[in-house]
C-alpha positions in Angstrom: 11.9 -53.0 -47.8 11.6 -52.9 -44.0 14.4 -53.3 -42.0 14.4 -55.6 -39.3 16.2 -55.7 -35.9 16.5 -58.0 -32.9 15.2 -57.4 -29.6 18.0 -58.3 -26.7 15.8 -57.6 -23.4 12.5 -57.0 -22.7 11.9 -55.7 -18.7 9.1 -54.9 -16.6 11.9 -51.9 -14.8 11.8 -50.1 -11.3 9.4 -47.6 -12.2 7.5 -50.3 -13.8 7.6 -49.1 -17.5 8.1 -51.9 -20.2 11.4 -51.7 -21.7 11.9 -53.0 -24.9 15.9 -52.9 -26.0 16.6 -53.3 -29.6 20.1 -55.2 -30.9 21.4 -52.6 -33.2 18.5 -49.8 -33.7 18.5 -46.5 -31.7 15.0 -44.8 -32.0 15.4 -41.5 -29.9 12.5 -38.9 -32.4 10.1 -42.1 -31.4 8.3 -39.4 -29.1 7.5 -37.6 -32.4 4.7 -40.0 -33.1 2.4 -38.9 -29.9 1.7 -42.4 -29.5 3.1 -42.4 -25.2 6.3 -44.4 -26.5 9.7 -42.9 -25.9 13.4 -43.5 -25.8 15.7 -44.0 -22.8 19.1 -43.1 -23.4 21.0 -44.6 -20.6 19.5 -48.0 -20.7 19.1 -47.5 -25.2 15.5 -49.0 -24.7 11.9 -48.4 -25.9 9.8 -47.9 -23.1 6.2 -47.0 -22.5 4.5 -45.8 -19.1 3.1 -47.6 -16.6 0.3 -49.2 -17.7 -3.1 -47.2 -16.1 -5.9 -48.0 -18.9 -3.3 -50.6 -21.0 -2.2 -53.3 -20.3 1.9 -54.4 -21.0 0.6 -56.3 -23.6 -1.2 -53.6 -25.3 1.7 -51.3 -24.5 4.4 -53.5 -26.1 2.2 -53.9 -29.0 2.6 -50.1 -29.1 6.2 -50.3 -29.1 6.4 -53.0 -31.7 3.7 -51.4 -34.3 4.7 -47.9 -33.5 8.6 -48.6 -34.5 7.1 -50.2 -37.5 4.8 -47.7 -38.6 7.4 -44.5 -37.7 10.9 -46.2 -38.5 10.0 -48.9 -40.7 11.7 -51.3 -38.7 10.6 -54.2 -37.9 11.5 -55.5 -34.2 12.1 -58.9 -33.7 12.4 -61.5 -30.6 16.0 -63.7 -31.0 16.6 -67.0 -29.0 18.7 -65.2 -26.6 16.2 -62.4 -25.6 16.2 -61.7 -22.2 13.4 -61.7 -19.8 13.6 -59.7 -17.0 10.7 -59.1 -14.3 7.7 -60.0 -17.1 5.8 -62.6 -15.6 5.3 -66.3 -17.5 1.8 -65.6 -18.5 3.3 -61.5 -20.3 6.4 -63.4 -22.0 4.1 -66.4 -23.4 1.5 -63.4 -24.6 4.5 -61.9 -26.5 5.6 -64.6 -27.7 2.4 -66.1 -29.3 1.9 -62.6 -30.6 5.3 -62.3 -32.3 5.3 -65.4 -33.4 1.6 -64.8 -35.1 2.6 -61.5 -36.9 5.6 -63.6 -38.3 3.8 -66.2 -40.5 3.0 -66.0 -43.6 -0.4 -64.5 -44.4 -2.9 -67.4 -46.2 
């Protein structure tokens, strides 16, 4: 059974990394999995590196299918997530592509 856990933030920060910050979850041996995500202590965030090839959307989707794949945990967005330096048209991206990978398959 996968576990499931919120997501409070998601930031575009100063060194313009995304930040993903889970509710509850730490997931500090993330760098194990060689896949450029890794763990911030202070801030307790995900974060990849500024995008060069990527894009934040492909680098989010990263974060989301790499905690999945090496934790089993499935991260989710909550009403109250907060938004902070992602621009309209990055937040409505996540958001359609959360909301896909959370219906029911056909």
């Amino acid at each position: 059974m996968t576990k499931t856990d919120g997501i409070t933030q998601i930031m575009i920060d100063a060194m313009e990394r995304l930040c993903v910050v889970p509710a509850t979850q730490s997931f500090t041996m993330i760098y194990r999995a060689a896949i450029e995500v890794h763990w911030d202590n202070v801030l307790c965030c995900l974060y990849a590196p500024k995008p060069r090839e990527w894009s934040y959307m492909q680098w989010f989707q990263q974060i989301i299918t790499g905690v999945e794949s090496e934790y089993g945990c499935s991260l989710r967005l909550q009403p109250d997530t907060k938004w902070k330096s992602v621009p309209p048209d990055l937040q409505a991206d996540i958001v359609d592509w959360m909301n896909e990978r959370s219906e029911p398959s056909a």
